[in-house]
Legacy VTK file of the C-alpha trace (Angstrom):
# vtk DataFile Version 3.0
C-alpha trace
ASCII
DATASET POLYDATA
POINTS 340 float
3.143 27.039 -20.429
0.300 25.760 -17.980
-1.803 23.107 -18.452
-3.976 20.992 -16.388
-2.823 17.292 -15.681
-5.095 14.380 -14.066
-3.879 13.791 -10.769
-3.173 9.896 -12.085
-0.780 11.441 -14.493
1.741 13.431 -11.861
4.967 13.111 -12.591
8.117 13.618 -10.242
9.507 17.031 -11.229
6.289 18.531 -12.347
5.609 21.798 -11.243
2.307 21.898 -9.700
-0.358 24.929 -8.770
-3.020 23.411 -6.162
-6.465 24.793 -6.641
-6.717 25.226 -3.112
-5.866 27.585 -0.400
-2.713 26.737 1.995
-4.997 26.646 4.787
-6.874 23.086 2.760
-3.981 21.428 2.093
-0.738 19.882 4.317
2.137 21.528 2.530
4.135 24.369 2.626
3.036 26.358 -0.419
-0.058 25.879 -3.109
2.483 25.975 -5.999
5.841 23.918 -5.888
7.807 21.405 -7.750
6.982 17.695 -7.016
10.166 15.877 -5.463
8.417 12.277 -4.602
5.746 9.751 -5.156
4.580 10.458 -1.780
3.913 14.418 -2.394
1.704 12.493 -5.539
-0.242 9.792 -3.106
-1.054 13.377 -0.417
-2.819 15.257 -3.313
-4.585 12.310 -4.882
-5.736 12.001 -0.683
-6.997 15.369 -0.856
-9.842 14.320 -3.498
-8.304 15.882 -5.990
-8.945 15.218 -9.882
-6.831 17.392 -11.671
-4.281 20.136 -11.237
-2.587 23.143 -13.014
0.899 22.061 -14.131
3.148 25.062 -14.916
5.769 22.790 -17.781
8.124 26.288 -18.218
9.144 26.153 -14.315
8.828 21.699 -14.446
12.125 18.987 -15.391
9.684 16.857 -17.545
8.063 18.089 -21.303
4.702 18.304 -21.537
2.503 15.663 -23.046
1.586 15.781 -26.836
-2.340 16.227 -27.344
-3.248 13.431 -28.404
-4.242 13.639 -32.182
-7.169 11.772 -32.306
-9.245 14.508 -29.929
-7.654 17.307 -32.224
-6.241 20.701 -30.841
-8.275 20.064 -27.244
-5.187 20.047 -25.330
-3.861 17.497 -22.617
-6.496 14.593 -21.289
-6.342 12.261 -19.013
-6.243 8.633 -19.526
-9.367 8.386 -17.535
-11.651 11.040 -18.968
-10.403 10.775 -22.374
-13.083 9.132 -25.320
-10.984 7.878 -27.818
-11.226 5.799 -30.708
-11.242 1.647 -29.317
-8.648 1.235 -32.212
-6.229 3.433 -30.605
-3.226 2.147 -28.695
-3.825 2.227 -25.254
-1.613 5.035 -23.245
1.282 3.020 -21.491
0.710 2.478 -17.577
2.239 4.553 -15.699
4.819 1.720 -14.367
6.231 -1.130 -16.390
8.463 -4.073 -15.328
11.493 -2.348 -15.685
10.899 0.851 -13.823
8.572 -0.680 -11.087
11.161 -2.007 -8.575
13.276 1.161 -7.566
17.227 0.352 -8.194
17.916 1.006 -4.821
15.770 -1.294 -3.159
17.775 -3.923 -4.778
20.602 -2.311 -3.335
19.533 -2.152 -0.140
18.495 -5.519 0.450
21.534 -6.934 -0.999
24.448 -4.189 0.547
26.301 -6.132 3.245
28.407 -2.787 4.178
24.892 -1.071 5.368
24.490 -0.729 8.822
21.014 -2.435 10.016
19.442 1.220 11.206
20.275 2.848 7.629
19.600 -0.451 5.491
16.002 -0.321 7.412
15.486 2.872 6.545
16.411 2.175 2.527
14.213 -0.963 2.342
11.645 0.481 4.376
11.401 3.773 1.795
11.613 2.566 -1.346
9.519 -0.799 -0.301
7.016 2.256 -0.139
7.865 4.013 -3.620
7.667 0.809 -5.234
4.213 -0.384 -3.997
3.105 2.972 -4.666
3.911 2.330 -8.274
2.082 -0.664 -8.144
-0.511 0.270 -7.054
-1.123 3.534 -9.472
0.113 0.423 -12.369
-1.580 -3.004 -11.115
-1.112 -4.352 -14.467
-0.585 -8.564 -14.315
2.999 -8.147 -15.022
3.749 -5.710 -12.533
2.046 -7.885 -9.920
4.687 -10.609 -10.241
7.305 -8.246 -10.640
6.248 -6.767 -7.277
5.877 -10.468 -5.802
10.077 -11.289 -6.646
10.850 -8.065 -5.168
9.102 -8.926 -2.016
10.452 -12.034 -2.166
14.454 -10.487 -1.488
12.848 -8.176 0.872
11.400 -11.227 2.892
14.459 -13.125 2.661
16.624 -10.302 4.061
13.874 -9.956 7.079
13.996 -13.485 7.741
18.038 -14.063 7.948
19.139 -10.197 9.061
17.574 -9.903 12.850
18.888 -6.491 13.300
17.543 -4.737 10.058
14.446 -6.979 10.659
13.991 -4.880 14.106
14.925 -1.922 13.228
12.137 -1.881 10.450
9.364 -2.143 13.372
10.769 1.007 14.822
10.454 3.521 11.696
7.112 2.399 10.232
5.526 5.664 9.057
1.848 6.804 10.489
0.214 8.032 7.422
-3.073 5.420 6.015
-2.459 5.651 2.626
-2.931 2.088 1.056
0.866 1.821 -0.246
2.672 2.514 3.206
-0.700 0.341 5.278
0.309 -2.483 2.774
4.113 -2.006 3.601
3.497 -2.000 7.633
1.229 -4.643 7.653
3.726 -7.233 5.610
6.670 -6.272 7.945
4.858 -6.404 11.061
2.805 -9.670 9.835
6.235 -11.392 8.629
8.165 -10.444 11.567
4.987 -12.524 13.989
5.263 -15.299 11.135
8.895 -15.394 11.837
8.508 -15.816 15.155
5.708 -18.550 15.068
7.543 -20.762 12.519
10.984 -20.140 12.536
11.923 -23.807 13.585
9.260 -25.222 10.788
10.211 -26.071 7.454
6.002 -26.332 6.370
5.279 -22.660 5.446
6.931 -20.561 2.243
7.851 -18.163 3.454
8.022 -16.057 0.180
4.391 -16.640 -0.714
3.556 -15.501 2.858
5.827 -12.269 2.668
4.361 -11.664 -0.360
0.399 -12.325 0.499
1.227 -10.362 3.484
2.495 -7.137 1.814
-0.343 -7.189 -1.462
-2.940 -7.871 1.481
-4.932 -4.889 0.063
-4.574 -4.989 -3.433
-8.255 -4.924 -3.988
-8.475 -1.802 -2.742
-7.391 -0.301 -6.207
-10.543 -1.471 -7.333
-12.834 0.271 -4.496
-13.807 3.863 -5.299
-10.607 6.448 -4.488
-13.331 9.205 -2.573
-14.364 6.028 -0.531
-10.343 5.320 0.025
-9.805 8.636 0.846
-12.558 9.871 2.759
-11.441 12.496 5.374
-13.976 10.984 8.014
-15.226 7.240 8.814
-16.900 5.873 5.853
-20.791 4.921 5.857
-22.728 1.495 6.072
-23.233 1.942 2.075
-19.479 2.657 1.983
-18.514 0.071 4.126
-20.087 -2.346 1.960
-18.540 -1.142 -1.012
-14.919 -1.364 1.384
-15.995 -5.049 1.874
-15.524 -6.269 -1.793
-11.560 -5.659 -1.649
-10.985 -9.355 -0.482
-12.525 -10.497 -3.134
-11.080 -8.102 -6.097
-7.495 -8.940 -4.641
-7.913 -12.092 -5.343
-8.918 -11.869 -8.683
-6.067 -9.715 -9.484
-3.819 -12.209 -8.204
-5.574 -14.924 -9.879
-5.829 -13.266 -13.238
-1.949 -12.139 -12.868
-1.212 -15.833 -12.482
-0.279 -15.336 -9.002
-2.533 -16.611 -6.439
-0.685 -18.860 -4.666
-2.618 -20.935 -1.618
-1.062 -18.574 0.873
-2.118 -15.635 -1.081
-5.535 -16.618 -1.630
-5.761 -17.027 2.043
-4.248 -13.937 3.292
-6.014 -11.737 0.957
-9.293 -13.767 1.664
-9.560 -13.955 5.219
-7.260 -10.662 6.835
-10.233 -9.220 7.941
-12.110 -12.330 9.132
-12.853 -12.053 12.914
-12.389 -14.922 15.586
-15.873 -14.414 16.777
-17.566 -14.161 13.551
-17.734 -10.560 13.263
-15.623 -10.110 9.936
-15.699 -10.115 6.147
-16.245 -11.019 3.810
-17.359 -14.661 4.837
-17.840 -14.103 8.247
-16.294 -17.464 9.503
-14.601 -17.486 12.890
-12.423 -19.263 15.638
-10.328 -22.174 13.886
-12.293 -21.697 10.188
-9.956 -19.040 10.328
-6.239 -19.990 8.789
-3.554 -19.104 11.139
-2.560 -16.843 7.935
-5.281 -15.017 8.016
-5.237 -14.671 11.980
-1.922 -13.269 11.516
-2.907 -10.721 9.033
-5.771 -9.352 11.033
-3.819 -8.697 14.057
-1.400 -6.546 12.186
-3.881 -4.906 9.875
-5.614 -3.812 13.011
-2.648 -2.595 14.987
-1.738 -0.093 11.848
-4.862 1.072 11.318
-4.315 2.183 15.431
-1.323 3.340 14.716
-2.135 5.529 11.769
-3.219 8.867 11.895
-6.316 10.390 9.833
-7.922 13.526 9.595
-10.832 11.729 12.049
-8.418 10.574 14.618
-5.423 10.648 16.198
-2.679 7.753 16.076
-2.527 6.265 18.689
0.626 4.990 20.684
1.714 1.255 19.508
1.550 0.930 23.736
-1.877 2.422 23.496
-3.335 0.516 20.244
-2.051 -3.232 21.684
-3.764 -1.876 25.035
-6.786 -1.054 23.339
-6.843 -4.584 21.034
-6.246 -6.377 24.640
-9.088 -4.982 26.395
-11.840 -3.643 23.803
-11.361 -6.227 21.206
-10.718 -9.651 23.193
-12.913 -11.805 21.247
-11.792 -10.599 17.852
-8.205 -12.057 17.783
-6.236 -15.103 18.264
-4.818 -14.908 22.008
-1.817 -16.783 21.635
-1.100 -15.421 18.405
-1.143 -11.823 19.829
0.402 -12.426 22.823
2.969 -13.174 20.654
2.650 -9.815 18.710
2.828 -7.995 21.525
6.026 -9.637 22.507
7.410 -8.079 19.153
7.762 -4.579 20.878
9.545 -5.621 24.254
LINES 1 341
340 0 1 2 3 4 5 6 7 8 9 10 11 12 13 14 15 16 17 18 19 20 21 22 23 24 25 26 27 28 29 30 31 32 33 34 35 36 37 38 39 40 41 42 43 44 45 46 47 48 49 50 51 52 53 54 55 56 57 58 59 60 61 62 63 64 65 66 67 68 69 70 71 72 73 74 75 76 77 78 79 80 81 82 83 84 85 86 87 88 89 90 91 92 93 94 95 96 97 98 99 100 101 102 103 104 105 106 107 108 109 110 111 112 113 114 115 116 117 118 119 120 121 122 123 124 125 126 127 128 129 130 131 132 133 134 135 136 137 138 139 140 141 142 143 144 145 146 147 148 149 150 151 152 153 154 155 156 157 158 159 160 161 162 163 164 165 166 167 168 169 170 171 172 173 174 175 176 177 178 179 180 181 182 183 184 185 186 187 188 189 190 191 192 193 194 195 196 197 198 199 200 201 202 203 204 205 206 207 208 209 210 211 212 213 214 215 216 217 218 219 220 221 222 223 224 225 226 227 228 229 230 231 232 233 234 235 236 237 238 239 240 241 242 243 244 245 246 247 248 249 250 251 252 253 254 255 256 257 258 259 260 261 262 263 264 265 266 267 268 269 270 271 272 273 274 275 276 277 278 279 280 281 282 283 284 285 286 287 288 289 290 291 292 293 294 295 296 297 298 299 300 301 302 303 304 305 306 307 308 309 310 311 312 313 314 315 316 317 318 319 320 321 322 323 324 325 326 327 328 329 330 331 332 333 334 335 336 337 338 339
């Protein structure tokens, strides 16, 4: 039994039939059984809307037309017209599936050594903003926040795991693992600037740090994922992210100060050449000065069908030299002392 399923509505253990030939796509075959969220986030990256789902040769039942659109077969939450007095389909995460059980293992599991706890953390810190961000429902948001709160504690007190987890970021852009990279690599240079102060919180910085980019789930998914470098019209639509993070946060009832900041300003500039306010030099919080240099430094370090990833050697060479008016210096001198 085959039917076509919105890409938003992928399941784990679905057994999918791409409509395209092996030679458009990154895996091995055109038809195969889905094993991970990630296989999900690659064909939602490939522009894709919907796909044939073969249920006889898949580990989850099909969905049940919904009766209110008759015998018309499966449609997707987004492309559905239903009645306004039906009940809303569920999100696709809730707060008691969001946080993956063994990233509360992980953090916690003293036996682990630091290489194979980094890994754990590091992989399902990925499967669980993933989740968030296909669900960014208000209650998920704060879920997500005392997650990353454990996760920041264990990076502050466990040095080891800490630096192992700057050695096995992954190179792919997609927002989930950019948002991931960017709050370890931002904590770890927050750790290192204010590890003998007791005036930051820390867990409102971890977790500003890692939801950095939740905006972007309300910016356009072919501007996201555009296989090339995006336009001036599309870089103005980009530009509103800032400000739609923020508003998630505020209307989840989590916008802390440090938040706001972080969310506000990580792409502010030191000389003025940023967004969305364009403010510069010390206007800048030293939160938000953080943020950039990391954000920048992944998006080096990240491969896309436009460019190559470059080196981390290469990318803090690169952000020395061609960008030396765009950064705080002392801040990334101390960055780059992160990878000695």
């Amino acid at each position: 039994m085959k039917q076509k399923v919105s890409v938003g509505d992928l399941r784990v253990g679905m057994y999918v039939e791409l409509p395209l030939s092996w030679t458009e796509h990154d895996f091995l075959r055109s038809k195969f059984k889905l094993t991970s969220p990630e296989q999900i986030a690659a064909i939602r990256g490939h522009g894709l809307r919907e796909v044939m789902v073969d249920f006889a040769r898949s580990d989850v039942p099909p969905p049940s037309p919904p009766q209110a659109l008759g015998e018309l077969g499966y449609v997707s939450h987004s492309d559905a017209i239903v009645d306004p007095k039906e009940q809303a389909p569920p999100p696709l995460w809730n707060p008691d599936t969001l946080v993956p059980v063994e990233l509360r293992e992980a953090v916690h599991d003293q036996r682990l050594a630091p290489e194979q706890k980094a890994q754990a953390v590091y992989r399902h810190s990925r499967e669980m903003m993933l989740r968030m961000l296909d669900a960014p429902t208000a209650e998920n948001i704060r879920t997500s926040k005392e997650a990353l709160g454990s996760v920041t504690d264990m990076i502050l007190r466990d040095d080891q795991t800490a630096r192992n987890l700057l050695r096995i970021t992954a190179h792919d852009f997609y927002t989930y693992t950019h948002s991931v990279n960017v709050g370890i690599l931002s904590l770890m240079l927050a750790k290192a600037m204010f590890k003998n102060s007791d005036g930051h919180d820390m867990q409102e910085l971890g977790a500003g740090f890692f939801l950095h980019d939740l905006g972007k789930v309300k910016v356009d998914a072919a501007i996201i994922n555009k296989p090339a470098r995006l336009d001036e019209t599309e870089m103005r639509r980009m530009r509103i992210h800032p400000y739609q993070g923020y508003k998630l946060l505020r209307d989840a009832d989590a916008l802390s100060e440090e938040c706001r900041i972080i969310v506000m300003e990580h792409h502010e500039l030191m000389d003025g050449g940023g967004y969305p306010k364009r403010i510069k030099g010390d206007h800048i919080h030293i939160y938000g000065r953080i943020c950039c240099i990391a954000d920048v430094f992944d998006a080096l370090t990240a491969e896309r069908s436009y460019k190559k990833a470059m080196t981390p050697f290469d990318a803090l060479t690169l952000m020395r030299d061609k960008m030396p008016n765009h950064f705080d210096r002392p801040l990334f001198n101390r960055f780059v002392e992160l990878f000695r």
